[in-house]
N, C-alpha and C positions, 0 to 999 in steps of 0.2 A: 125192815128186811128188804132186801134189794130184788126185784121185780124179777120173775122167770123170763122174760123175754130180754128184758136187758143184760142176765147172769148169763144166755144165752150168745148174745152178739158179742160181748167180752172175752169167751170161751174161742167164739170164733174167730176173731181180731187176733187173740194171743197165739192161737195157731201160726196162723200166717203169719206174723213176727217173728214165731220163731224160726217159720223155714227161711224167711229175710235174712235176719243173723248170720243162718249157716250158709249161704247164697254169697251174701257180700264177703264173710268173713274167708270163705272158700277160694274168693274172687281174687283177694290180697295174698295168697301166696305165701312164698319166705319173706313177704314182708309182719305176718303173722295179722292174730286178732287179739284181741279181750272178751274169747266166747262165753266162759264163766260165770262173771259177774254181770254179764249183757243179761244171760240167758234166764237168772234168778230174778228179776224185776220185771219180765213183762206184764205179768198182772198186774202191776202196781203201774205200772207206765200205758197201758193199755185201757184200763178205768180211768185211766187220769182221761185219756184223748178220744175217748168214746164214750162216755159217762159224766165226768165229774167237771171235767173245766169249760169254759166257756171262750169260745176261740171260733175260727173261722177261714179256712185254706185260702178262702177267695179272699180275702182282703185280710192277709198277715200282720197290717199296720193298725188294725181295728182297735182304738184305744181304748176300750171297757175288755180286752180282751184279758181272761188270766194267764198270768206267766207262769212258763214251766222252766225251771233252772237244774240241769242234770248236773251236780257237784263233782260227783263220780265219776268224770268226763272220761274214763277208760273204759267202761260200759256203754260207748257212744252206740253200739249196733240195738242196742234196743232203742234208741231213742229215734234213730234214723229211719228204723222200720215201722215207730208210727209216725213218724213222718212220711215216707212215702206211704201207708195205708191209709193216712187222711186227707193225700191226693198235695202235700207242701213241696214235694219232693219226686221228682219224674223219677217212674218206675225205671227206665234206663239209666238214671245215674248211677244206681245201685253199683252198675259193675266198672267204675270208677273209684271204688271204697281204699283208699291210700294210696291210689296211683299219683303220679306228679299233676302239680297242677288241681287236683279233684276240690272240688269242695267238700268232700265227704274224706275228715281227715279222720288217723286215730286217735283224736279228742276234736269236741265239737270248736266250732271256732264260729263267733257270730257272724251269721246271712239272717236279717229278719227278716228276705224273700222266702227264704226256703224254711221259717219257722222257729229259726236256731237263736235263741233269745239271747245267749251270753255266753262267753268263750271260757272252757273251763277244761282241766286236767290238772295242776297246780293242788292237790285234794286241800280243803278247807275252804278255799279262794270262794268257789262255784255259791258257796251256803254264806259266806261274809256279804257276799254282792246281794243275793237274795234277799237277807235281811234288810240291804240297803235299801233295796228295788220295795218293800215292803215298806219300810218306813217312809217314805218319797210321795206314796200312796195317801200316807194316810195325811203326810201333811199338806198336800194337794186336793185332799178331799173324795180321792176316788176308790171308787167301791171292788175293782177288779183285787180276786187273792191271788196271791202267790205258792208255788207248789215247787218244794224244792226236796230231790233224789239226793242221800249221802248216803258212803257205804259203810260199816261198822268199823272196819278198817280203818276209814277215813275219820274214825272220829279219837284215832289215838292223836290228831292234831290240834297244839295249841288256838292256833286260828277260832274253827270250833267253838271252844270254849269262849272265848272273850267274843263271838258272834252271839251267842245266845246269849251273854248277859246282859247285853244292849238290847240285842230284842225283848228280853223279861223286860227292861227295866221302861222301854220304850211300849210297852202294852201293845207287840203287834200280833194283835190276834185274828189279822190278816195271810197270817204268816203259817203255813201248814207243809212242816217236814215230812220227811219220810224217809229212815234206815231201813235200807236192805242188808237184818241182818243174816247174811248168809253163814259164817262162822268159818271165811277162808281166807284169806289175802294174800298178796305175793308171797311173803315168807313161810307162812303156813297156814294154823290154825288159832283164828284171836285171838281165841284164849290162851294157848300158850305164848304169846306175843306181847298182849298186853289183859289181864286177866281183870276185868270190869263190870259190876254190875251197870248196864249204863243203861240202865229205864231207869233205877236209886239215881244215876249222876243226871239224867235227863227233869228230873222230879226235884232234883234237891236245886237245880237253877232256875229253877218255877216257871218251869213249861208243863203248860193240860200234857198228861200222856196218856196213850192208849198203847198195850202191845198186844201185836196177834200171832196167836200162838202157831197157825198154819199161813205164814205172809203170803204163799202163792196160791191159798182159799180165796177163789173170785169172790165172793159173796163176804167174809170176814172186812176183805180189802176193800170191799163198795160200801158198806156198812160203817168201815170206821171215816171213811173220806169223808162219805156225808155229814157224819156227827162235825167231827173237826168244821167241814166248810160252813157248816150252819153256824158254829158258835161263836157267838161273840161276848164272853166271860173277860175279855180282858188279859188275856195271856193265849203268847204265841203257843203251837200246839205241833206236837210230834207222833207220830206214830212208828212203833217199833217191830218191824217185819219180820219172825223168822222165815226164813225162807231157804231154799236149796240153791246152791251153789251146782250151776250148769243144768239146771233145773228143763225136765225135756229129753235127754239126752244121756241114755244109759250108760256110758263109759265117762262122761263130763261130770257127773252127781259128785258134788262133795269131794270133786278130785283138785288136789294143789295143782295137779301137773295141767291143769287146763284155763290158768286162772288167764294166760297167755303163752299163745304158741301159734304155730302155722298145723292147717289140716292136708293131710294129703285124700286123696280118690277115693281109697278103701275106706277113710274114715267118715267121711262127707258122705259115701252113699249108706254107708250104717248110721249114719244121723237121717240122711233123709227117712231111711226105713224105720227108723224109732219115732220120726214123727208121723208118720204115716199110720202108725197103730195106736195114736191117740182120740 
């Protein structure tokens, strides 16, 4: 069970993520965001970089360091926000978020100054590379895991599939996914899109799984990381998040119409006001 002082700083990290989110996603204009499915992983993304991995701002080239691969590279504003909270990424660049020229695009694009491991939006691509980066490891002999973000969405892609069978079959139990399943995606709702039990399809390609029932439960979500990051059984490992889509933000919950789009004034300061009363 995951320590009340550290269930605590995760609580508070995930805060300020999410007012980041709606700060940077605010900043971009009619250029628009991906606040949605940013806003349903910060727990998950937030334990990872205050809890669970092993990394370090001041020397981003640290070679035992664990890799984090955001698959879902259209959720980049959570990923940016613990990057600037763990000091990778100057607080001011924030409001450079898909301006010309920024480095803070709307999908990540590799700066391993600024923490950004690997260049992904492409969905599938982000979690094929992983595995690579995973298996590289092990036949180099090093000890650092890997932690790789895909969205449920993302997983109606072939790519996917023929990733993980390599990883089974390559025993990288190095390797520790994690579906944010929110139950939304551009087009609508998963399940009516592509209708899947996919913890059976995650199981049946003999990956360890865990799913949690509440994914933006800080304490569910620190509890399953550690199982996964301690095990080494010999098979790559998944965890299956539900979680809420715009999660944070009362009029974003579960709505298709936010999965992207641009915010105007009124809605920005009813976001900040709904984060302010958590």
């Amino acid at each position: 069970m995951a320590e009340k002082d550290t269930v605590l700083l995760i609580k508070t990290m995930a805060k300020k993520m999410r007012r980041d989110v709606i700060e940077m996603g605010f900043v971009a204009g009619n250029r628009g965001a991906h606040f949605g499915p940013a806003l349903s992983c910060i727990e998950i993304i937030a334990s990872l970089y205050f809890e669970i991995m092993h990394h370090d701002s001041s020397n981003p080239l640290l070679a035992e360091r664990d890799r984090f691969v955001q698959s879902k590279g259209h959720a980049c504003l959570a990923y940016y926000s613990a990057l600037v909270e763990s000091n990778y990424i100057p607080r001011e660049a924030m409001q450079t978020f898909k301006a010309d020229g920024s480095f803070l695009a709307g999908h990540p694009c590799r700066n391993l100054k600024y923490g950004i491991e690997v260049s992904s939006g492409s969905l599938g691509n982000g979690f094929a590379i992983a595995c690579g980066m995973a298996k590289a490891a092990k036949v180099k002999g090093e000890k650092h895991k890997v932690f790789c973000l895909l969205g449920d969405g993302e997983c109606n892609e072939g790519l996917v599939w023929e990733a993980a069978m390599n990883a089974k079959q390559n025993k990288l139990d190095n390797l520790i996914a994690i579906v944010d399943r929110n139950g939304v995606q551009l087009g609508g709702k998963t399940e009516d899109i592509m209708d899947v039990d996919i913890v059976s399809v995650w199981r049946a390609f003999g990956w360890n799984v865990i799913e949690l029932k509440e994914g933006n439960n800080i304490v569910a979500v620190l509890d399953a990381l550690n199982t996964m990051k301690n095990s080494q059984d010999g098979k790559p490992h998944v965890i299956v998040a539900n979680t809420i889509k715009g999660k944070g933000i009362s009029f974003m919950e579960n709505s298709v119409d936010w999965h992207a789009r641009s915010m105007n004034k009124e809605q920005y300061e009813k976001a900040v006001s709904d984060l302010a009363k958590v």
